[in-house]
N, C-alpha and C positions, 0 to 999 in steps of 0.2 A: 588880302591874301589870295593868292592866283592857286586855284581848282586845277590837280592835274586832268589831263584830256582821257575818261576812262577807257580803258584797251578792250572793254568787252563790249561785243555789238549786238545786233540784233540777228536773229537765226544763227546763235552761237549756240555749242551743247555745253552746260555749264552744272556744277555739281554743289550742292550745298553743302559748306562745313563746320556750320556752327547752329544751333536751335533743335527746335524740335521734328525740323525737316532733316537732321543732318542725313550726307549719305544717300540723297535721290539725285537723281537726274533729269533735267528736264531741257527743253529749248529756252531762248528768253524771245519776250515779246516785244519788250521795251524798255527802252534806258533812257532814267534821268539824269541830264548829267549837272544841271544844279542841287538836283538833290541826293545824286550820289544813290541811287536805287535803280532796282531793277522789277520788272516783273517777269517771273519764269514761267513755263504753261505746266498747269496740276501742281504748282506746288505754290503753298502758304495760303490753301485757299481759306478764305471766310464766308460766312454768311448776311446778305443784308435782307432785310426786309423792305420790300417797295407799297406804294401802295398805286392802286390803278389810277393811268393816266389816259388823257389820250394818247401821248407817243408810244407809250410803253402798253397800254392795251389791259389785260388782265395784271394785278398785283401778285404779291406771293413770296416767298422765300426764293431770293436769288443767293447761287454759290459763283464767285469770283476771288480768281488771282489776287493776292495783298501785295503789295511789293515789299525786296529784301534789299539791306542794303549793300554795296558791291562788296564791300570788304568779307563780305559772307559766303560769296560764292567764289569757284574758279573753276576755270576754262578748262574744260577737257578736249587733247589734240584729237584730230581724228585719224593720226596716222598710228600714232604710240598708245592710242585710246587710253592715257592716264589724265589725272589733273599735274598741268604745270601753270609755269608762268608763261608769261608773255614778253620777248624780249624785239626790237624793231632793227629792223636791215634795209638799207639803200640798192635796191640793185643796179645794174649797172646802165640800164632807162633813165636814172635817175629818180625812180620810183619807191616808194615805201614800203614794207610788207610787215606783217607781224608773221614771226617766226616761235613754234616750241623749243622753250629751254630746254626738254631733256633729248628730242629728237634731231634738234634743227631745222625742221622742214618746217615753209613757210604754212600758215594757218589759213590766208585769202588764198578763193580760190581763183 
């Protein structure tokens, strides 16, 4: 079964709408797109414990990003500043652009 191509990228503003984050905001960092996740900045963070290495130097309680999965979040425009979708327009370059569903303006800058 063929994975569609996710429409949300990296230094997108994206809003969570489902969990215990619902209703924040945040950037995202990076997208899986085999696994269909995302990681956003300050949100879903966790906690790991390390212990001292040489790379890492001192041990200790590290706080990091968990990742969400994409069906969880959506794209806020930054013209209409809402959550919409994502819908794709050819323009006339013959170029690609992601465009908001409720404003119509393209999303790339």
């Amino acid at each position: 079964m063929r994975k569609k191509h996710p429409r949300i990228k990296k230094n997108d503003k994206v809003i969570v709408r489902v969990g215990r984050e619902v209703d924040k905001i945040g950037t995202v960092l990076k997208v899986d797109k085999e696994k269909g996740r995302v990681i956003v900045e300050k949100i879903n963070m966790i906690k790991r414990h390390s212990r001292p290495s040489p790379q890492t130097g001192q041990g200790g309680i590290i706080e990091k990003e968990a990742p969400i999965h994409i069906s969880n979040v959506m794209i806020v425009c930054d013209k209409c500043a809402e959550p919409t979708r994502i819908g794709m327009r050819v323009l006339e370059d013959g170029s690609k652009v992601r465009v908001c569903k409720k404003c119509g303006e393209p999303m790339d800058r």
